[in-house]
Every structure is written in C-alpha cells, then in structure tokens.
N, C-alpha and C positions, 0 to 999 in steps of 0.2 A: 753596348756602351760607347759611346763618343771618344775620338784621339785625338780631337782636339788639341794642341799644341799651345800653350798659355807661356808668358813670362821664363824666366830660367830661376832654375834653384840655384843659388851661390853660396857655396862653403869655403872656409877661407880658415877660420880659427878655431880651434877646442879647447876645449876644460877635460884637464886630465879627470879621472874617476877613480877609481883603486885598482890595481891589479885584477885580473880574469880569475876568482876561483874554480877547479874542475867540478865543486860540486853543483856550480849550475847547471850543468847541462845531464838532468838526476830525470829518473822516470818513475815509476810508479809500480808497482805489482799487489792486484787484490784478489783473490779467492773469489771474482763475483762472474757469473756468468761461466764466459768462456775466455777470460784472460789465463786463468792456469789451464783448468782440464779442456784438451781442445788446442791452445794456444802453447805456453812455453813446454805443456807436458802430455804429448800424447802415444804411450807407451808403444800404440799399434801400427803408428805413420811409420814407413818406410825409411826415413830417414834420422828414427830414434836412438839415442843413445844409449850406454847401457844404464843409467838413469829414468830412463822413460822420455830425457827433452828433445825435443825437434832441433835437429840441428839444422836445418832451413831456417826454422825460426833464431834461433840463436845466433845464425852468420849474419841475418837482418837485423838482430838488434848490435852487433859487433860493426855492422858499418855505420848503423846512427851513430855509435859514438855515444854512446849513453854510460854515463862516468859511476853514478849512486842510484841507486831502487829501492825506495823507501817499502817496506814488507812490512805485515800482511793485509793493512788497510789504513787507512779504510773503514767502512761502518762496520765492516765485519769486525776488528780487533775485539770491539765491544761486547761481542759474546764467545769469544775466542779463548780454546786454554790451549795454550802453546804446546803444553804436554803430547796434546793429539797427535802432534807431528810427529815426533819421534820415535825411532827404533824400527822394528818389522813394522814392514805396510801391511802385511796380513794381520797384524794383529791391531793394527789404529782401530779405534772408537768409529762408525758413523754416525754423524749430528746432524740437527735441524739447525741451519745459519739463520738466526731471525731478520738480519738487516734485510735482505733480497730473498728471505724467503726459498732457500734452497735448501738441498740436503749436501754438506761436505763430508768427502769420504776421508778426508785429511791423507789423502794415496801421496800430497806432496806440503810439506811440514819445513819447519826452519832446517832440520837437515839435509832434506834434499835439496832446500834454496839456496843454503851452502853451497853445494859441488855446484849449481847451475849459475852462480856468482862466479865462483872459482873459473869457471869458461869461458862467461863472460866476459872476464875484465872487469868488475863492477863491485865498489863498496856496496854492503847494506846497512840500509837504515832503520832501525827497527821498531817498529810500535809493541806500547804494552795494552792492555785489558785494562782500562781504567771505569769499566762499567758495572760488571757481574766481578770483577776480582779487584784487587788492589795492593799494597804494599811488599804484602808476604811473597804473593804469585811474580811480581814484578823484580826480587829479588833472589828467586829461586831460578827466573829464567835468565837473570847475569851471569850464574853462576854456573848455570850447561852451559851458556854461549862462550863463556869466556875464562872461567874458570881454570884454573892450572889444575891438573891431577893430581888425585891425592884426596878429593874430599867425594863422599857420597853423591853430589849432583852433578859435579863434572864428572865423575867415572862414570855417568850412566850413559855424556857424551861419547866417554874413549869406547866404552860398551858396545856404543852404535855406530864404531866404526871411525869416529874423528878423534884424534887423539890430539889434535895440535888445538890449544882455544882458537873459535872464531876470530876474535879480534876486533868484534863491532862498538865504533865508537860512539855513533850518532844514536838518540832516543829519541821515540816521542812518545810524550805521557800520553797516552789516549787518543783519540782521534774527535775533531769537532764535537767536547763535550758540551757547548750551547747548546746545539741542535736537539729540539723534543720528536727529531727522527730517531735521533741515539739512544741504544738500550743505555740508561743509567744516566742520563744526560743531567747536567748539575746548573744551579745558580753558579754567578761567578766568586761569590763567596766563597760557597762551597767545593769547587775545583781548584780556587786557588790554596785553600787548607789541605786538600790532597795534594795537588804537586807540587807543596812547599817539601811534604813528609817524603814522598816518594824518591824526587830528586833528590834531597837529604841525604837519605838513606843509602840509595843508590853510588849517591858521590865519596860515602864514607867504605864503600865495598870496594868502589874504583875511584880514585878521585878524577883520573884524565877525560870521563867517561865528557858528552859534549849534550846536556839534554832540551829537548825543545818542549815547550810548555803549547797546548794549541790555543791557538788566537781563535777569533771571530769565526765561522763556517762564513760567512760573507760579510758583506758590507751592508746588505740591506736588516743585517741582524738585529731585534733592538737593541740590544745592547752592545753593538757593535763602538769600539773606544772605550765604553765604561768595564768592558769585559777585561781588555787588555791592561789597563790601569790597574784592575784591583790583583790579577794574577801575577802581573810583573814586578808588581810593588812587592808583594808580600814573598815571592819565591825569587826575587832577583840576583840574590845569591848565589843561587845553584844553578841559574838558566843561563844557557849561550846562545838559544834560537827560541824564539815565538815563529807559529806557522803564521800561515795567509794561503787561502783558499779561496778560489776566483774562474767560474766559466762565463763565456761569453758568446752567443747565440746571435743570428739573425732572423729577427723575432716575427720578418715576414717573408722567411723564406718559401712557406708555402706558393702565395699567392703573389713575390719575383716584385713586391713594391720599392720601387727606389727609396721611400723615405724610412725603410727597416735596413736596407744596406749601407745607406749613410751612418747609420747610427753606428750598427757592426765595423765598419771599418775605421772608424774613431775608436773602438774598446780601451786601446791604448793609455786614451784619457784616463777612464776609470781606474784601471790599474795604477798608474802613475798615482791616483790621489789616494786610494788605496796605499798604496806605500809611503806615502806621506805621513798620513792618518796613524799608523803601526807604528813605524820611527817616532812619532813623535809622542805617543804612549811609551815606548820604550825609553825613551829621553826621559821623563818624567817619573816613571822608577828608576832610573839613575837617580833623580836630582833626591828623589825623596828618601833613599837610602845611603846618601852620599857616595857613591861610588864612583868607578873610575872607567870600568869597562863598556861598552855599547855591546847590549843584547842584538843581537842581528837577526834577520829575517830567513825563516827558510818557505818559501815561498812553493810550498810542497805538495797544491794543487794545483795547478794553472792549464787552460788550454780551450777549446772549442767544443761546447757538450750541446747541443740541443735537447735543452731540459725539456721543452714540451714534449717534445715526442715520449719522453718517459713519463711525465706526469701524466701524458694520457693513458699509458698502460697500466701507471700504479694504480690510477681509479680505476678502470676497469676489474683490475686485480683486487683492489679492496670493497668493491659495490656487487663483487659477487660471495666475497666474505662474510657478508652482514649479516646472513640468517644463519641458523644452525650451526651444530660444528661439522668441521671440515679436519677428516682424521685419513683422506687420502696423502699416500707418500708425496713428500715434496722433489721437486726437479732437479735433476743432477747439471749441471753447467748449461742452463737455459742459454738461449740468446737473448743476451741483454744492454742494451746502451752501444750495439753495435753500429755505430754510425758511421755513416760514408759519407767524406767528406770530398767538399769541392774546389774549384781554382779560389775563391773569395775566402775561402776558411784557411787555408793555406797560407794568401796572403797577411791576413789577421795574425796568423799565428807566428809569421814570420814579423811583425809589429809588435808582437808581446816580446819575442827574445830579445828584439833591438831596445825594448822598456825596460827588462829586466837587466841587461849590462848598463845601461844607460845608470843602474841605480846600485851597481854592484857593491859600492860602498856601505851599504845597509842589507842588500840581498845578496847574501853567500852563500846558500843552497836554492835551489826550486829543484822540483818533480812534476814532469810534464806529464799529468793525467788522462789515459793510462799506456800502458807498453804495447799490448796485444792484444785484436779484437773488441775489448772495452773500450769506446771514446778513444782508438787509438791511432797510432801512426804504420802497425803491421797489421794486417788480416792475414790469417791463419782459416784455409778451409779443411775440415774432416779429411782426411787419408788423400788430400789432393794439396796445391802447392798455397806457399806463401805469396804475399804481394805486399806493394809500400802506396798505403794513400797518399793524396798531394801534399799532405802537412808532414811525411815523412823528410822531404826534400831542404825545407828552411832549418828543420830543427838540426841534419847532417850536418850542413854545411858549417852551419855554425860549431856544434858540439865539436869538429872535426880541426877544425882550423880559426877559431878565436884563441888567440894568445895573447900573454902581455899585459898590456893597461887599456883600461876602453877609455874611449876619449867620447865625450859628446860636443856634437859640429853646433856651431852657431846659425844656424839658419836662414840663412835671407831668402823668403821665396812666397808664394801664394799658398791662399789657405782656402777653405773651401767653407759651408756652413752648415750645423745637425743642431738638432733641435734642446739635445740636452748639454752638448760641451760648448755650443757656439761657436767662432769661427775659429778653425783648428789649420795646424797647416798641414798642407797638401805631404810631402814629404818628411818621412821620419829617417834617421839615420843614426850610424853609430861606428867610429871606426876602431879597428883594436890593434894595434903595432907593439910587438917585441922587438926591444931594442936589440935584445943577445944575437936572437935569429935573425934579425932583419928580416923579420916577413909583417904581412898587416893586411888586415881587411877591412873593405867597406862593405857594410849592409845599407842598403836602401829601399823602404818603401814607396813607392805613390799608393796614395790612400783616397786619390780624389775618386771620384767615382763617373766623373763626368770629363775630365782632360789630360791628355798626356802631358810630361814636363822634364821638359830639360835639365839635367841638373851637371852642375859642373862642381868639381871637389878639387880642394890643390890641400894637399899630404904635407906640406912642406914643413909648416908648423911647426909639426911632431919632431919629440927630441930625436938627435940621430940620424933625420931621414938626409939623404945625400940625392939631390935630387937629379946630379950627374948619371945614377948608379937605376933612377926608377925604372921599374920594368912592371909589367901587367902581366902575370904568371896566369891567373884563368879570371873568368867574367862569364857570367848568367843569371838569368831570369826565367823567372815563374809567374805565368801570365796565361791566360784565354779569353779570345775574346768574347767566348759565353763565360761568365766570370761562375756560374751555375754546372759548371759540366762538370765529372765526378771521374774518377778512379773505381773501377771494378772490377769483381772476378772475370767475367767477363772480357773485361778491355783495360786493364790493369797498370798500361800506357798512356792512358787518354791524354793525362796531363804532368806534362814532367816538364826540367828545366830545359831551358835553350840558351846556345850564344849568345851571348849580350854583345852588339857592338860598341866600341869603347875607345875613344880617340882619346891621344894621352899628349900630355908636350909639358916637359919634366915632368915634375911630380904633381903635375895638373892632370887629370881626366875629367872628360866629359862622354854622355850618354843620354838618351832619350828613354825614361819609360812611359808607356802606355799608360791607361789609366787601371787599376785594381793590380797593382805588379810588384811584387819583391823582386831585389837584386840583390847579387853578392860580387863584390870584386877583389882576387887576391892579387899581392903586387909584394915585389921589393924593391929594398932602397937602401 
C-alpha cells in the first residue's frame, strides 16, 4: 500500500455527545462451535479452575476490558431451555442445538456462567427462548436468576448452590426473530404481540428489570425499519433497548482486490446509517405513544465476520443433507466461524468503536461478536495456550481507558472515494476526556487505503483542559504494511501495536499515520 503523505487533517473543535456508558464495551458468549467447550470452559486444560474455566482464557478476557456478555445467544437461544443448565452436570440433559447443528451437553448452563461472570468482572445479559417457548418459560427463568428465597424456583437456585439472586438486569426477548434462519422466527406483527406480553409480564415480576426488544438481524432485511416501527410502537412501554446487528467483511479478500478494501474500510458508513435508520424508528414510537423517554440502542452484534466463508460450509453442510435421513450423532464443539483475522480487520474494527462512541447518545450497550474462538478477539487452542488476534488490540485500548464524555472532532481533512458511500473522509476520530480524572483519549483512523496523513488535533476546546498542565501519558498504533498479514498460533506476535510518534505543543499534538492505521493517544490536562 502507498504512504504517500497527502494534506493535513485539522481538528480544532467538537460536539460534546453523552457520557461514555460501561456497557459499550459488552461481548458476546454463544454455546456455538468452540466459544464455550474448548474456549471459556475446558475442564482438562492445565490451567482450569475448579469450575472447569481457563484461567488463561479468563486473564485474556480481564485485560480486554470487556464490561457485559450478553448470554447464551445467539440463534441458539431459540431452541434453548434454560433448565438444561442447571444443577449437577452429571445429570443435565444432552440436546441436538438445531441453529449450528451440534450436540450441547449443557456441561456449562446459566449457573456456571454465573461464577465465570463473578471472575470476570462482567454483567450478564441475558436472552430468552422466544422461539420453541415463551411467556411462562421466560418468567420461570427471572425467578431462578433472580428471585429471593423462599419460593419453589428460586430455592431450586439456592439448591444448586447460589443462594444470593443473580441480579441480571438487562433482557432480550429473543434473538433476531426476523431471520427465517431462526427456529420460530415471526412476522413483525407477530413478535411485536409477543414482546409486548413478555416484557409486560416480566416488568410486573420486576419492574427495574431493562428489556431489549430485537431489531432487524441486518439492514439488508426486508423489513428492515417497518420491523422496528411496528415492535416499538406497540411494546414501547416496557422497552429500554432495541438490538442492531451488523458484520462487515472484505468481500474480496480472497483475491487482495483494492476496490473490496475500499469498500471494507469505509463500513463505518453503514453503521453510522444504520443507527440513524434505528433512532429514528425508535423516535417514532415515541411520538406515536406520546411518551417521554428515548428507547436506546443496544447494539449487541457488531464486528468483522467473513460470512462467506461460512456460507460456503453451510452449503456444503446442507447439499449433503438433501437425501435421506441422517440419524448419525451430531458434533460436539465443532470448529466453526473461527476466523483469523488481519492488520485491515483490526483496523475496521477499531473504526466501528470510534462510530459507536461517536453515537453514544442513542447507543448504550454493544456486544462485540464473539468473545472466544467464534469470530473472536481470543483463540483458545485444545490443552495448549491462548493468544489475542489483531482486533483484540483496538477493542483493549478503548474498553480500558475511554472515560467521560466522547466528543466528535470536526474535521477538516481529505477524503478518498468507494463506490457505495462516495467520497468519505480519510480520517475518522473521536476523543473522550473526563473532566473529574483529567485524563482523555484520542482514537484515530486513517481509512485511506492509498495515503498516509498527517493529522494534527488541539484538546483545547474541551471543557476543563488546562493546556499549561497537557501531557501525552502513552501513544500507538496498529499498522502493517501488508495490511493482509494475520495473528496465529503459530506467530501469535505478527501484528501488535507500536509507539506512535507524537509531537505535542500545548494541548496541540500532531502525528503522521500510514495508510490502513488505527491510533490511540492518552494524555492529561
């Protein structure tokens, strides 16, 4: 790729945003593949707990910084009975999982995710079974998670060992019931008649409880906007979050075409209209029930999936289906959707989190899809060690150290051109300053694909800052110049972050990135 050296980027003012909530920086955990068995829980690794979890893997998800983990799916929820989980493991049920086609031995269930929460650090978030169950099932499972002792379904908790209620406040009805991937998947009619009852229901057992109705599975859904109108209209009463679900692929990575990386490194865009598109569904069940509150977005899928790769194994998997039946056992924690990902997906991905604060005033939860070996930020290998792919690195930094109010910079600078958003500009940014602490970060991308650019940022703006006092506490970047080179078991190193040089004069800095480069700069003032 070219470093070419073009114009300067000039930052100078922002538009405060809302306060940094902690549940953005939320992950994900699904019973598919090898995210649980294998991943957070493998009784026989070396460094198991007396739970069965990897404590490698758990010290790797305690430096991301990963704050909520939305549990247990995902398309699994949909044929999911929570029951499974609980009590002795020798005596759980094993099932046929229809989303992915496995066999779950349910060896790790909401109780166990409990204590591996407890370790973590980390709220859960919890889906119900809005597919094969419904009302009754969804109110039997408040009442083990959270229930005080003293009634038949909470005592079956203290039974199994927890005596204190979980305490989970966040819900979500279902998982992507558009999708006619999904066991039980509904018109929007009829999902919105279900999660009007459920949340109801649910809110008159708890009222604090906070539930999320799901949005669209994408943007390209048909009913993508007519879905969200008709559910938030009719259940807007008892909803505090609608999802948004969103991956983003470079659609020519095989064959290394610049005009498939152009497009990739803009995703940004879509997102951005994407949350537009939601907000303003969600506005609209405001106005039509006269209310007061703003439904906010939890943005509970998001990240870098290369779908094709899977759609090519699902056909394979389903074109060998089509005759006969097939009454052989199904696979126990297959490898599936394990993607390795590169310096360009990294990048990307560090562009999404700079969109998602950018919009924090309507986005108050995401869940960066998934935690562990699925589409994730850790690989986790069989009785050997952990490692952190290159998209572990943006999501850290951020989760770790954004505080405060995010501020979006006004941007003066070049833009480069893709085919679907048109000319976009070259740098994306977003700075976030706590007044209390005095500390603040900048994140910045270059997204050109073809020129490096200077950018220069002055802090000064921001309420508070003393630009006698500014200092530049650390500074790096995430860059290679094959923007294609990868993170592996193997070479586990290939692509990590490095010093950013970063010349400062007050609460001015400037810095030159390459082209395909996330930055991060923390400072005080």
């Amino acid at each position: 790729m070219s470093t070419t050296t073009q114009s300067a980027t000039n930052i100078s003012s922002f538009a405060p945003v809302a306060d940094v909530p902690r549940r953005l920086f939320g992950s994900f955990v699904e019973q598919l593949g090898r995210s649980v068995y294998g991943g957070i829980y493998e009784p026989t690794h070396p460094t198991a707990d007396e739970y069965g979890f990897r404590k490698d893997v758990l010290d790797l998800v305690k430096e991301l910084g990963v704050t909520c983990v939305r549990y247990p799916g995902g398309n699994i929820v949909s044929n999911y009975r929570w029951e499974d989980g609980t009590g002795p493991r020798e005596k759980r049920p094993v099932r046929r999982e229809l989303a992915w086609h496995q066999t779950e031995t349910n060896e790790v269930g909401i109780d166990d995710f409990y204590h591996w929460s407890k370790k973590a650090g980390t709220e859960i978030m919890l889906a119900v079974n809005m597919g094969t169950r419904g009302l009754q099932e969804a109110l039997d499972e408040l009442e083990y998670v959270n229930g005080a002792p003293g009634t038949t379904i909470a005592d079956r908790r203290v039974a199994n060992g927890i005596p204190e209620p979980m305490n989970i406040a966040m819900w979500c009805i279902g998982n992507e019931m558009d999708g006619p991937w999904q066991v039980g998947h509904m018109t929007p009619e009829e999902y919105a008649s279900r999660v009007e009852k459920v949340a109801h229901a649910m809110k008159l057992a708890e009222s604090g409880l906070e539930m999320v109705a799901c949005g669209s599975s994408s943007a390209q859904m048909p009913t993508f906007g007519t879905w969200e109108k008709t559910v938030l209209t009719r259940a807007y009463e008892y909803l505090s979050f609608v999802s948004a679900h969103a991956y983003y692929y470079d659609h020519d990575h095989d064959s290394h075409k610049p005009e498939g990386m152009r497009e990739f490194l803009a995703s940004s865009e879509d997102m951005k209209q994407f949350i537009a598109t939601v907000a303003s569904c969600a506005d609209y069940a405001r106005e039509q029930n006269h209310g007061t509150k703003d439904i906010a977005i939890s943005f509970d899928e998001w990240g870098v999936w290369y779908q094709d790769v899977w759609q090519k194994q699902e056909a394979e998997w389903k074109a060998a289906e089509t005759e006969g039946l097939h009454t052989e056992p199904w696979p126990k924690a297959p490898h599936l959707l394990e993607d390795v990902y590169n310096a360009s997906d990294a990048v990307v991905e560090g562009s999404l989190m700079i969109t998602l604060l950018k919009h924090c005033d309507r986005v108050r939860s995401a869940s960066r899809a998934q935690l562990v070996n699925v589409i994730a930020p850790i690989m986790a290998e069989e009785n050997g060690p952990a490692w952190k792919q290159t998209i572990y690195y943006p999501f850290a930094e951020v989760a770790n150290h954004a505080r405060g109010v995010a501020y979006v910079p006004v941007v003066d600078g070049p833009t480069f051109h893709t085919e679907t958003y048109g000319d976009v500009q070259a740098l994306e940014s977003v700075v976030t300053w706590d007044e209390t602490t005095r500390e603040g970060l900048i994140l910045a991308v270059n997204r050109d694909p073809d020129a490096a650019h200077e950018v220069s940022i002055d802090v000064a703006a921001l309420p508070g800052v003393d630009a006698t006092r500014f200092k530049v506490t650390h500074a790096e970047m995430l860059h290679d110049d094959d923007p294609y080179r990868k993170n592996t078991a193997a070479d586990p190193l290939a692509v990590t972050p490095q010093e950013l040089s970063v010349a400062a004069d007050g609460a001015a800095v400037s810095f030159v990135l390459p082209s395909i480069a996330w930055s991060a700069v923390r400072f005080t003032a």
